[in-house]
C-alpha positions as CSV (number, residue, x, y, z in Angstrom):
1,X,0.0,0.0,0.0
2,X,2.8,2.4,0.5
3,X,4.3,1.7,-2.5
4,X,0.7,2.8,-4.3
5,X,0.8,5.8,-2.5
6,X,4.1,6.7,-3.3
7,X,3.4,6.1,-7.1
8,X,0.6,8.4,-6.9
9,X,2.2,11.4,-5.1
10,X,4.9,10.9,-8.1
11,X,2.5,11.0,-10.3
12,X,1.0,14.2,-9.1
13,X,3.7,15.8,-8.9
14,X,5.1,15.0,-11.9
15,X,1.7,16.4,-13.6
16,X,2.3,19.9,-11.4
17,X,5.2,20.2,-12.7
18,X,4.4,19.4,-16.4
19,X,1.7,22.2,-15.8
20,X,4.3,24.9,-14.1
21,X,6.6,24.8,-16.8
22,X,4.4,24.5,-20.2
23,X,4.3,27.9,-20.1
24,X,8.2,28.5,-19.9
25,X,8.4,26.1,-22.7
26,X,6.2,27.6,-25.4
27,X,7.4,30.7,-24.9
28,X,3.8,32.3,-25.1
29,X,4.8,35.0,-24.0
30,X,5.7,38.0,-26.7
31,X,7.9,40.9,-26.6
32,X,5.9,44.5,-26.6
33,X,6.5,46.5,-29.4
34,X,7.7,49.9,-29.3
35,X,4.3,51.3,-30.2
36,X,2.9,49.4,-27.2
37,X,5.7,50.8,-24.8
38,X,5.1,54.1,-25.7
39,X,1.2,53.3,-25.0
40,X,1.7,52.0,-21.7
41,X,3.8,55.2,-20.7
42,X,1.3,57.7,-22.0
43,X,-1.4,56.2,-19.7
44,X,0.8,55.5,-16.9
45,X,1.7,59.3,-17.3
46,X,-1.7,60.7,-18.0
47,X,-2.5,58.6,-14.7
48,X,-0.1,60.3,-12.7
49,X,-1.1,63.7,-14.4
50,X,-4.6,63.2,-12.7
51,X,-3.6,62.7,-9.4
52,X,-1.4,65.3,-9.8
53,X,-4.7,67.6,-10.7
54,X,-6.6,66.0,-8.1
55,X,-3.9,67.1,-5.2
56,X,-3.6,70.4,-7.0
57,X,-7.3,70.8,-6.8
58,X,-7.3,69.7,-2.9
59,X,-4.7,72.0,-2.3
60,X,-6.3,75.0,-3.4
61,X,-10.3,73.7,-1.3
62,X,-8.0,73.4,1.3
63,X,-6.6,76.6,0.8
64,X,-3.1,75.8,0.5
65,X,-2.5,77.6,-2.6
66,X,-2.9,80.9,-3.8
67,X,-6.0,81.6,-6.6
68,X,-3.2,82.6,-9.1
69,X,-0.8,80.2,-8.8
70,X,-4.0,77.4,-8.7
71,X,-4.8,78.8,-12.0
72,X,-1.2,78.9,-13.7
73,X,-0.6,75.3,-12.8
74,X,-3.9,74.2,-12.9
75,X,-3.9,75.5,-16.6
76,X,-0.1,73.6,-17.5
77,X,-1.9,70.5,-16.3
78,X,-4.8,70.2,-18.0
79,X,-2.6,71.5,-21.1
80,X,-0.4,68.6,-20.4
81,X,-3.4,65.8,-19.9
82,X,-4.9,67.4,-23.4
83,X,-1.8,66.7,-25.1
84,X,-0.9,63.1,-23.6
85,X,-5.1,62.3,-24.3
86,X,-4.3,63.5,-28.4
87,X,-1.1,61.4,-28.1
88,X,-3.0,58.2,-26.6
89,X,-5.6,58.3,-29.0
90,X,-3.1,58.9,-32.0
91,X,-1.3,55.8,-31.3
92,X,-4.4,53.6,-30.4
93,X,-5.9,54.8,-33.9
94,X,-3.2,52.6,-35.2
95,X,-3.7,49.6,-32.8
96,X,-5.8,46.5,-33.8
97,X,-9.1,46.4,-31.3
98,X,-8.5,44.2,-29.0
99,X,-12.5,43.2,-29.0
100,X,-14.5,43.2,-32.4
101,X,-17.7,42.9,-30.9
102,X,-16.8,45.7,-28.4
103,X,-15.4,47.7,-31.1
104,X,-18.0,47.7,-33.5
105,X,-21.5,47.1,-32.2
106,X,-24.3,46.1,-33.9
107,X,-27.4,47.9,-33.9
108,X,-30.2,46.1,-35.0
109,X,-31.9,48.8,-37.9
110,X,-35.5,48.3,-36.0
111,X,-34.6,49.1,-32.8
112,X,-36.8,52.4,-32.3
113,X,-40.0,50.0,-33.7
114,X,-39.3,47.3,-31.2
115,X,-38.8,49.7,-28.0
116,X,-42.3,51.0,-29.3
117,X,-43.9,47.5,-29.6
118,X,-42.8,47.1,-25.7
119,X,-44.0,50.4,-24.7
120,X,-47.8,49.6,-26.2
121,X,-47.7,46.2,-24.4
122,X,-46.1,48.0,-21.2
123,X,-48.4,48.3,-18.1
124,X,-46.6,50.0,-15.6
125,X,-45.6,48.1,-12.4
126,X,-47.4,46.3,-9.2
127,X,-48.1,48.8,-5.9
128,X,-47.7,46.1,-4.2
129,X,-44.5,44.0,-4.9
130,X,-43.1,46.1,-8.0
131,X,-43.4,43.4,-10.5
132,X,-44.0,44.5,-14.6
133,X,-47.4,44.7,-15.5
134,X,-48.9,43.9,-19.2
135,X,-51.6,45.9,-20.4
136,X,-54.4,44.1,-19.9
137,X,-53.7,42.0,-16.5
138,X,-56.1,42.2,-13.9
139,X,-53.4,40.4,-11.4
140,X,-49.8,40.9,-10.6
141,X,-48.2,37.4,-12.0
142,X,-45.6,37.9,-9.0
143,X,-47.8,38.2,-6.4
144,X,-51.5,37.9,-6.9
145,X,-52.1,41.6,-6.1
146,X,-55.2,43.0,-8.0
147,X,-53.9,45.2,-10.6
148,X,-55.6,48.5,-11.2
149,X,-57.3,48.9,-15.1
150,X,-54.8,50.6,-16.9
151,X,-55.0,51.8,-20.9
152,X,-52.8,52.6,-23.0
153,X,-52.5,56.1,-22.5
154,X,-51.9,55.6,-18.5
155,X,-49.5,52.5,-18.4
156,X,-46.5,55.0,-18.6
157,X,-47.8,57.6,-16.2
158,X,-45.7,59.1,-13.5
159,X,-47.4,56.9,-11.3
160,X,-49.4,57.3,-8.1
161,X,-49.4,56.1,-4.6
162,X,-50.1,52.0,-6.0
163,X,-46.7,52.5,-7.1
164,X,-44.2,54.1,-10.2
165,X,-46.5,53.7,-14.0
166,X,-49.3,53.0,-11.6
167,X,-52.7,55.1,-12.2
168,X,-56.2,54.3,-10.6
């Protein structure tokens, strides 16, 4: 039996290792490119220019710094985070998207005629537990509460005291 055990601590252990160093091995790993260096400064700079503005800005409510002088440097910051923002988005005009879907949504072309398809079947919500109403229920499918007869032209109302879309 110890000799089983054995075996298998080997065997785990060998399979840790295996998964440790597959990653060494392939050499996933790629260099950064000098476009991507420069990219990752810029932000890392226009980062610290904001904290920089922030503690300037907490100076001066604080009253640490004179109106003039929060002005002038105020000013050469912002100035600063303009021209690292045009910079950032110079470079990252260049760069691949790093999500398609993200960078290009899709919009579907009937979108206005759908939101107004949901809107004529909308009935506000239940005074009672806040569940969606349909036009037309008599009862909260949530929780049983007697809905109030609603038409079309109250079921988006501001609401009343039954609750928000709500009129009696």
């Amino acid at each position: 039996m110890e000799l089983a055990a054995l075996l298998v601590i080997l065997a785990l252990a060998v399979i840790a290792a295996a998964y440790i160093v597959r990653p060494l091995r392939e050499g996933s790993a790629r260099e950064p490119d000098e476009r991507e260096r420069r990219l990752s400064a810029l932000r890392a700079e226009e980062d610290q220019t904001l904290a920089l503005l922030d503690e300037l800005d907490m100076d001066y409510a604080m009253g640490r710094i004179e109106p003039e002088d929060y002005q002038a440097s105020r000013a050469a910051r912002i100035g600063r985070g303009a021209a690292l923002l045009r910079e950032i988005d110079e470079l990252s005009a260049g760069a691949p998207p790093a999500d398609e879907a993200r960078a290009s949504p899709v919009v579907a072309p009937d979108l206005e005629a759908r939101v107004a398809q949901l809107r004529a079947r909308a009935g506000g919500f239940c005074g009672n537990c806040g569940g969606p109403l349909v036009l037309g229920d008599r009862f909260c499918s949530r929780c049983g509460h007697p809905a109030p007869a609603l038409s079309p032209s109250t079921s988006l109302g501001a609401g009343s005291a039954d609750g928000p879309g709500v009129s009696g």
